[in-house]
Every structure is written in structure tokens, then in C-alpha cells.
C-alpha positions, 0 to 999 in steps of 0.5 A: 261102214262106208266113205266117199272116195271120189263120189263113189261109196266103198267099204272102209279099209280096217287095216289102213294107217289111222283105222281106229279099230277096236282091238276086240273087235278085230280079235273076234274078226281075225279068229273068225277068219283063221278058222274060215280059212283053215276050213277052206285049205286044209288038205292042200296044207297036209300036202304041203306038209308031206311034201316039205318034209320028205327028204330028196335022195341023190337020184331024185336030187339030179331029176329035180335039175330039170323038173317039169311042171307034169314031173310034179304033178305026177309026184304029187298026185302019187302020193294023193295016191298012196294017203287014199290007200294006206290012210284012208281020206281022213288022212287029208284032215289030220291035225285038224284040231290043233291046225285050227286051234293054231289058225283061230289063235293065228288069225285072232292074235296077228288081226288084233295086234296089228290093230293094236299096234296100228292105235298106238303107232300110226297116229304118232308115226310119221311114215306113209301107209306103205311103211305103216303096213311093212312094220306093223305087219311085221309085229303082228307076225312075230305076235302071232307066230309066238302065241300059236306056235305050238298048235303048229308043231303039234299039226306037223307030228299029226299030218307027218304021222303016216299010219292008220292009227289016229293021234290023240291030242292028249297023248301027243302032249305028253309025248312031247312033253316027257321026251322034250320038255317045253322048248319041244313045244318052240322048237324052230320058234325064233326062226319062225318069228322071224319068217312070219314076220317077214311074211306078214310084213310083205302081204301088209306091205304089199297089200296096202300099196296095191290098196293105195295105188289101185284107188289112187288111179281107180283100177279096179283089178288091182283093187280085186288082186291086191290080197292075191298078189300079196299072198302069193309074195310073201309065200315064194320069198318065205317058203324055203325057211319055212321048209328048214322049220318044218324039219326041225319041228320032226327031227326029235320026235320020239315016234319018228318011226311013224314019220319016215318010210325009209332008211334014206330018211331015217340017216337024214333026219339022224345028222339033222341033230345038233345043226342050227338053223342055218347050218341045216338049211345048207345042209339041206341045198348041198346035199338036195338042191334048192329044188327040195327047200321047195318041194311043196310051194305049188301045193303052198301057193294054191292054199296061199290064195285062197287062204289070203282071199277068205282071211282078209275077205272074211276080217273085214266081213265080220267087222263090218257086222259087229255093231260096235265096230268103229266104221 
């Protein structure tokens, strides 16, 4: 459970290059802990959501040239505001139950592969713990992001769902299902690969070297943030292509009707069609700014925190508990 490090006793790092990690072992942990962190964030996500989701119209793309930081707080606390009274407090936890399917999932596949991949490759690799951490972070990433990906469009046409009516999960499988066939359910997948991938790659990257460099020079506040900074990282660089997934999760829904609340979105969300990934994202910052492929980050950062903290907190936590972990 412990090693020596400069006579001091410190808790072993499962995520450090050369950890023999058992892969069950590190499923039950990284599932554990996705569920302790969805339970901890979920209304900032349906925020989040809402927010990224929600079109820019001309007058309010020429405001965002010179957003303040009240200029968002005051948008974000009406529209707090407004899910209170049209939706009631419940609307906060909607898509609940595939957000935390999509985080057991999540945790448990991106946790285990990367010890996975960690057993395999990090004896035989002979890069530094850096590198170690950015590549194999990297193939947890696109592990995970396939094998949960749709619990995440499924939580998206939930929390986008703006009426008092809740949604049965069975129904909206088979919505998606009749209407789109099985590509509704991956929808944005490739590019979401992709973008976890690089997420995962910087918040393992990022969280190894600060790990390192922290106990190289025994600092114990780089020690105590290094989950902190990681995360907040990873999610700024992220966001935007994250933003675009999000539309293109919506833009074929067969009750777009309940997502928008406006003929500005109903256009916007029509000329989204046949655009790929990319041709959309410019799409996105020529017709609203840069400002729109960011609206939702505050909210995204403030769960992305703590998020990160009970996630990595909680895989080593429950490692440590299971008697046939190899500490």
C-alpha cells in the first residue's frame, strides 16, 4: 500500500508507469469512481449541456465581444432560473440514469484499459513517465469514449428535453433507434474518440509530471493540485470540439421540438444538416464567435474540478481497499 520515498511513507501512484495493476481490479475502481463523480456533478453537467446547446443570435453574438464575467452569471443564473419554473428541480437530474450508466461505463473502461495498456506497454516502452502517461492516457480515452458513447447521446436528448414531461429511457431507445437506426446512437463518435482522447492524454500527461516533479522536489502543493490543474487543462483546450459533439448529438432528433424554444434555433439547427465536423465548427464561429463554442466552460470547469479530484481520489481509494490489489 506504501513505499519509502525519501523516508517518508506515501501511498502508491496505480497510474505510474511500471504499477502492475490487476485489470479487474482497476474496472471495479475506475466504475466506482465514475459513479462517485457523476453523483457529485450532475447538475453543473445538465448546465453545462443547456448552455452549449443554445445557439448565439446576432445581437447576443456582438454582446459576447465584450462579455463580462457578471454578463454570464446573470445568463446562467436565468436560466437556473427558468428550469425552476418550467421544469421544476428535478430538471437538474435529467438523463440521470444513462449519465451514470455513461460514467460507471466511462470510469470503469478508461481505469481499466489504461492499466491494461499500462501492463502491456510500459515495461516494454522505453520512454519517461511523461510520455507514458500522454500515450496510454490517449488509448484509454478512445477505449472509453467508444464503449460509453451512447449513454452520452442518450443523456444529451434528456437534459436537452425542455418539458415537464419526463422521458422513459425505453422510449427514447427506440426513438433513436426507429428514426436513425444504430449510427444515432454514435452520432459525433470518431470526433469524440478523438477529443477524450486528447483530453485523457493531457489530464494523464499533465497529472503524471506535476506527480513527478512535485515528489522530485518534495512540494507538497503541487502534489495536492496536480489532479486540479490536470483537469481544468484538459477541459479548456477540449471544450470547443466538445461544443460542436454536443450539436451534432441534437441536430436529428426526431423531438427536436422539445429542444428548442425558438425559430432562431429551429433555422440553426435545420442548416446544421449534412455539415461534417468541421465544416460545422466553422459554421459555428463565423455565424456566433468563438464566445458560443464556449458558452458553458465556467459551468464545465467548476464540475471539471471536482470531478477530477473524487474521480482519481476515489480509483486509488478503492484500490487500496481491494485485498487483491497488487500494492
Amino acid at each position: 500500500m506504501a513505499r519509502d520515498l525519501n523516508h517518508r511513507t506515501v501511498h502508491v501512484d496505480h497510474l505510474r508507469k511500471g504499477e502492475d495493476v490487476l485489470v479487474s481490479n482497476s474496472l471495479i475502481a475506475g466504475s466506482l469512481s465514475g459513479l462517485i463523480a457523476r453523483s457529485v456533478i450532475a447538475p453543473l453537467d445538465t448546465l453545462k449541456i443547456r448552455l452549449q446547446i443554445v445557439p448565439l443570435e446576432q445581437q447576443q453574438k456582438q454582446a459576447s465581444k465584450i462579455t463580462s464575467v457578471a454578463r454570464y452569471q446573470s445568463r446562467s443564473l436565468m436560466m437556473i432560473k427558468q428550469m425552476i419554473q418550467k421544469e421544476g428541480i428535478r430538471s437538474f437530474w435529467k438523463g440521470n440514469v444513462p449519465g451514470s450508466a455513461m460514467y460507471i461505463v466511462y470510469g470503469g473502461v478508461q481505469f481499466g484499459s489504461y492499466s491494461l495498456y499500462n501492463n502491456i506497454l510500459g515495461s516494454k516502452m522505453s520512454w519517461n513517465a511523461q510520455l507514458n502517461g500522454l500515450f496510454i492516457g490517449a488509448l484509454a480515452g478512445m477505449s472509453s469514449s467508444f464503449c460509453s458513447y451512447p449513454f452520452d447521446v442518450l443523456r444529451t436528448r434528456f437534459v436537452a428535453n425542455r418539458t415537464l414531461q419526463s422521458s422513459n429511457i425505453n422510449l427514447k431507445i427506440q426513438e433513436i433507434w426507429t428514426h436513425e437506426g444504430v449510427q444515432g446512437f454514435f452520432r459525433g463518435c470518431s470526433w469524440s474518440m478523438f477529443t477524450i482522447s486528447l483530453s485523457a492524454s493531457i489530464l494523464f500527461g499533465c497529472y503524471e509530471t506535476l506527480k513527478v516533479y512535485g515528489e522530485s522536489h518534495d512540494n507538497k502543493f503541487i502534489l495536492g493540485s496536480a489532479s486540479s490543474i490536470s483537469g481544468v487543462l484538459s477541459k479548456v483546450v477540449v471544450f470547443p470540439l466538445d461544443t460542436i459533439r454536443r450539436r451534432i448529438q441534437l441536430r436529428s432528433a426526431a423531438s427536436l421540438q422539445d429542444v428548442v424554444n425558438s425559430e432562431h434555433m429551429v433555422e440553426t439547427y435545420k442548416k446544421y444538416h449534412g455539415m461534417g465536423f468541421i465544416q460545422m465548427g466553422n459554421y459555428i464561429l463565423r455565424q456566433e464567435g468563438l464566445a458560443s463554442l464556449y458558452r458553458g466552460v465556467t459551468m464545465a470547469l467548476c464540475k471539471s474540478v471536482p470531478s477530477t479530484i473524487v474521480s482519481l481520489w476515489s480509483y486509488e481509494a478503492v484500490l487500496r481497499l481491494l485485498p487483491s490489489s497488487n500494492n
